[in-house]
Structure formats: structure tokens, C-alpha cells
C-alpha positions as protocol buffer text, in pm:
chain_id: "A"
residue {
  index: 1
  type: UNK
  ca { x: 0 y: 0 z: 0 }
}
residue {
  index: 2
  type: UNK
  ca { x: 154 y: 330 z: -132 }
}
residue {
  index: 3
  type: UNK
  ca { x: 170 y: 601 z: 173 }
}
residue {
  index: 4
  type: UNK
  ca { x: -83 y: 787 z: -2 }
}
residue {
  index: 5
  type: UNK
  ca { x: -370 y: 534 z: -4 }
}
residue {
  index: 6
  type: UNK
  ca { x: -249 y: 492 z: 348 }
}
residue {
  index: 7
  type: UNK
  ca { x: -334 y: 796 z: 450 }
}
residue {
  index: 8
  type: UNK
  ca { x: -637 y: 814 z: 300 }
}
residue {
  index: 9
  type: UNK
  ca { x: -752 y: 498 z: 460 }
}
residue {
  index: 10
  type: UNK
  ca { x: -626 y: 572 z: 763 }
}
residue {
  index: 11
  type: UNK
  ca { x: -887 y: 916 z: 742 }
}
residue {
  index: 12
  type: UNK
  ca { x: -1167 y: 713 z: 595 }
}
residue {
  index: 13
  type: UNK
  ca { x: -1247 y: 782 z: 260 }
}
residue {
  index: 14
  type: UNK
  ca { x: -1281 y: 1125 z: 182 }
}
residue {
  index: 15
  type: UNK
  ca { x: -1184 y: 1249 z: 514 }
}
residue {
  index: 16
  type: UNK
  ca { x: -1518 y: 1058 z: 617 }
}
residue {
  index: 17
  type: UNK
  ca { x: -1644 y: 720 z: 753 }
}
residue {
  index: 18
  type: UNK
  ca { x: -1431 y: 498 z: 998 }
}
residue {
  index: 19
  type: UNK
  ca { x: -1125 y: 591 z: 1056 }
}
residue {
  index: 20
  type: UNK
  ca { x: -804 y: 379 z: 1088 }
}
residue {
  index: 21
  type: UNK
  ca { x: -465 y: 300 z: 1342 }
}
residue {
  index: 22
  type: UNK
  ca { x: -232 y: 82 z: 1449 }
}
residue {
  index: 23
  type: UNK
  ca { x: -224 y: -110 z: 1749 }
}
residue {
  index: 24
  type: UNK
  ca { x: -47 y: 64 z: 2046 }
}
residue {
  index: 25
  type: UNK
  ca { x: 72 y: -150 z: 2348 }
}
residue {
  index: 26
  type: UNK
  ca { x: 59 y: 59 z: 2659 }
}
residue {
  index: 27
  type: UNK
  ca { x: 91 y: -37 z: 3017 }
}
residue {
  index: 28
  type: UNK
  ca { x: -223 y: 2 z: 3289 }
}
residue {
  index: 29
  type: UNK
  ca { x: -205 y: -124 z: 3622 }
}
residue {
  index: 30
  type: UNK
  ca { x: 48 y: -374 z: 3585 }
}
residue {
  index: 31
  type: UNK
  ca { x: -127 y: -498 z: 3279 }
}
residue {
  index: 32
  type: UNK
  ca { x: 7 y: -456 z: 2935 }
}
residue {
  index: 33
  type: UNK
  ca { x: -306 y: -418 z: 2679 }
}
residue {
  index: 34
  type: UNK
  ca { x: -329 y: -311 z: 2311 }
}
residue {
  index: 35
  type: UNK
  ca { x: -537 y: 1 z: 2216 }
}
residue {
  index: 36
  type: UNK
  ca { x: -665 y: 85 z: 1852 }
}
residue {
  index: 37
  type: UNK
  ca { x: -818 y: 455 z: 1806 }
}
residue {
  index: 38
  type: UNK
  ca { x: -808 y: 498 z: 2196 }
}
residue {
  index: 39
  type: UNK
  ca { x: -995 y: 162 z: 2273 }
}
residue {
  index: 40
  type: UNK
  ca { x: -924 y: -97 z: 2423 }
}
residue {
  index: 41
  type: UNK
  ca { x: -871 y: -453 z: 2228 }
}
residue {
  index: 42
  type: UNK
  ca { x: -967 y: -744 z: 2416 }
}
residue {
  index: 43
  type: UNK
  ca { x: -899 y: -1111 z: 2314 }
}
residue {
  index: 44
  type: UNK
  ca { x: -1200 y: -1173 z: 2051 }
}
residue {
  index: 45
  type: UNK
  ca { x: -1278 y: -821 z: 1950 }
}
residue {
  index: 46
  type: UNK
  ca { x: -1328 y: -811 z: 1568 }
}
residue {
  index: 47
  type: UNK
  ca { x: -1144 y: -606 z: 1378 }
}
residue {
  index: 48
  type: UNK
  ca { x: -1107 y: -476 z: 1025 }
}
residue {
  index: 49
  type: UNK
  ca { x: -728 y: -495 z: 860 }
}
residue {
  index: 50
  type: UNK
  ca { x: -696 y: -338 z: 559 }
}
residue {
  index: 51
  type: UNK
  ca { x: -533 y: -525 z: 258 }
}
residue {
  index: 52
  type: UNK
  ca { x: -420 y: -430 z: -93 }
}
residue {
  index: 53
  type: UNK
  ca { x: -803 y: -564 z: -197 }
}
residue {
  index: 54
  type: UNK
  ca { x: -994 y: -351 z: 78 }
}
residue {
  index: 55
  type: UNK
  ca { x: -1056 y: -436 z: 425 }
}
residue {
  index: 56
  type: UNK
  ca { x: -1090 y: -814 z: 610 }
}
residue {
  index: 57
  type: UNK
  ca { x: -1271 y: -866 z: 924 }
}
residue {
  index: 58
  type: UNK
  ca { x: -1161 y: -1099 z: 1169 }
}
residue {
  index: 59
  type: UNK
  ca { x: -1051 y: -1136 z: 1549 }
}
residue {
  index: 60
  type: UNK
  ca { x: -853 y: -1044 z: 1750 }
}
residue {
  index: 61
  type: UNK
  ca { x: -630 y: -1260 z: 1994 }
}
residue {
  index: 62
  type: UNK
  ca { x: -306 y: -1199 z: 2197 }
}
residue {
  index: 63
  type: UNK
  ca { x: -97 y: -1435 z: 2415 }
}
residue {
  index: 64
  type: UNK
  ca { x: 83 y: -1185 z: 2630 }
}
residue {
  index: 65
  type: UNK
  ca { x: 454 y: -1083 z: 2638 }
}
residue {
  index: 66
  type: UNK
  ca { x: 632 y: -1062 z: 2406 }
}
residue {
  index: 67
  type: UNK
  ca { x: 452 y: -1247 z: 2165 }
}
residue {
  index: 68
  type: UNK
  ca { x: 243 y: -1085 z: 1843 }
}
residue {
  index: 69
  type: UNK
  ca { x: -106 y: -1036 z: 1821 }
}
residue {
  index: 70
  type: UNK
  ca { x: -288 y: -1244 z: 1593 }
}
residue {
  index: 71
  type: UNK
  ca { x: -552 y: -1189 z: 1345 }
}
residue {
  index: 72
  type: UNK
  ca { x: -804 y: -1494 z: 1302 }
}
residue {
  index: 73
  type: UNK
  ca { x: -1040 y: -1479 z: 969 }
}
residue {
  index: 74
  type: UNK
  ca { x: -1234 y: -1769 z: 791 }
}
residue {
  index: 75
  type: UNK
  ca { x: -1318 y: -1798 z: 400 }
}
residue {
  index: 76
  type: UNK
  ca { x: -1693 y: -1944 z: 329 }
}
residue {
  index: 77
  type: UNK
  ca { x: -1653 y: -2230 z: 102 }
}
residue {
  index: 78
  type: UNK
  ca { x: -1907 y: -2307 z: -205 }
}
residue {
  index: 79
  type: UNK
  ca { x: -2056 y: -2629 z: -142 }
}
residue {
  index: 80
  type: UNK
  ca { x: -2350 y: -2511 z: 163 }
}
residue {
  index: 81
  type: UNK
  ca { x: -2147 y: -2366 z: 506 }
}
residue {
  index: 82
  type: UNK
  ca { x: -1787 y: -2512 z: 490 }
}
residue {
  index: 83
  type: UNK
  ca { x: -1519 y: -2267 z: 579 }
}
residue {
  index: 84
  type: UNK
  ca { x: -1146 y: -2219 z: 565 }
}
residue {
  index: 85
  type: UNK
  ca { x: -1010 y: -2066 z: 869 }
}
residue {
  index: 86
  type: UNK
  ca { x: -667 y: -1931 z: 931 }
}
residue {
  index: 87
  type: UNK
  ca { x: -452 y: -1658 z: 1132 }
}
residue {
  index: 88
  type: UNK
  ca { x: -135 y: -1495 z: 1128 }
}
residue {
  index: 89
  type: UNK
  ca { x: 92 y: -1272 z: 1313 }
}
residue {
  index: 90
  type: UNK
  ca { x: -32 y: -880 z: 1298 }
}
residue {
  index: 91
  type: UNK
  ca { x: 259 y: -750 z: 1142 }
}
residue {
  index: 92
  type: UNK
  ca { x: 383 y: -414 z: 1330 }
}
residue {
  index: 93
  type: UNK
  ca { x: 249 y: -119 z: 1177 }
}
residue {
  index: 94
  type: UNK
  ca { x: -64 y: -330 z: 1016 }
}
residue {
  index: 95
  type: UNK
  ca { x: -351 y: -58 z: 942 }
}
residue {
  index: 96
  type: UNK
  ca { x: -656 y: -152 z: 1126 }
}
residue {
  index: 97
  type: UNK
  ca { x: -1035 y: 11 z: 1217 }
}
residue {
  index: 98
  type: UNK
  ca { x: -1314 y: -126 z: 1459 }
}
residue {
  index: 99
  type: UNK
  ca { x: -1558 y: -301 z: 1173 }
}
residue {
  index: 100
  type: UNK
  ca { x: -1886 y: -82 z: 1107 }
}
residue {
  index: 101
  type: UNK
  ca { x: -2171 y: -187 z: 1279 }
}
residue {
  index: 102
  type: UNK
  ca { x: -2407 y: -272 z: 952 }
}
């Protein structure tokens, strides 16, 4: 993603709609947490990560320490409910928004 469309994404389109971060890790009362847009992210939050194709929904998890978030997603399958599911390691600086409420 060029630093231009990440910009723009990271405003919403035209300066409107959702808005998008990065995950921050910040200490509170002992307890380290990520925050995205000045929320908290809890383990199973869904969030929206935005890819060269547009923007994925999925969840949320984190282990602790030093260890990397994850991002959890499934792909529906033709052939009447099967899915594909996966995750991956949030890479540092991965865009992300809280998914609209639709």
C-alpha cells in the first residue's frame, strides 16, 4: 500500500467514515493491553485490517509478552457452510479500524 492510499484509509475515505490505526501497546495497572483509536482490544474483539483488496474482518487474539497479536479470519466455502479458517501474526504497523456496525 503506497503512503498515499495509506493515509487516506487511515482518514476514511474522503476524510469521512471509519477511521483507521495501528495497534499501540501501553501499560495500565500492571497490565500490558493493546489500544486501537483509543480503545481498548480485548482477546475476541473483531477487527477490520486493511489489505491491498480492501478491508478483512476478523478477530482479534493476543498471548501476552512478548509475543504478536494475531488476526483470526475464515473464508466461506461453495458447497452449503464449509469454511477455511486461518490466522497470522499482525505484522507491526498493520492498518486496522473497529468493523462498522451494519
Amino acid at each position: 500500500m503506497s503512503e498515499e492510499s495509506a493515509e487516506s484509509a487511515a482518514s476514511g475515505p474522503e476524510g469521512r467514515g471509519p477511521r483507521a490505526g495501528v495497534l499501540e501497546l501501553r501499560e495500565r495497572g500492571g497490565r500490558s493491553k493493546h489500544w486501537l483509536l483509543e480503545r481498548t482490544v480485548n482477546g475476541g474483539d473483531p477487527l477490520a485490517l486493511c489489505c491491498s483488496g480492501g478491508w478483512i474482518v476478523g478477530r482479534y487474539e493476543w498471548a501476552g509478552g512478548e509475543a504478536a497479536p494475531r488476526f483470526h479470519f475464515s473464508v466461506e466455502l461453495a458447497g452449503g457452510g464449509r469454511v477455511w479458517e486461518s490466522s497470522f501474526e499482525l505484522p507491526e504497523g498493520a492498518l486496522l479500524r473497529w468493523p462498522s456496525r451494519e
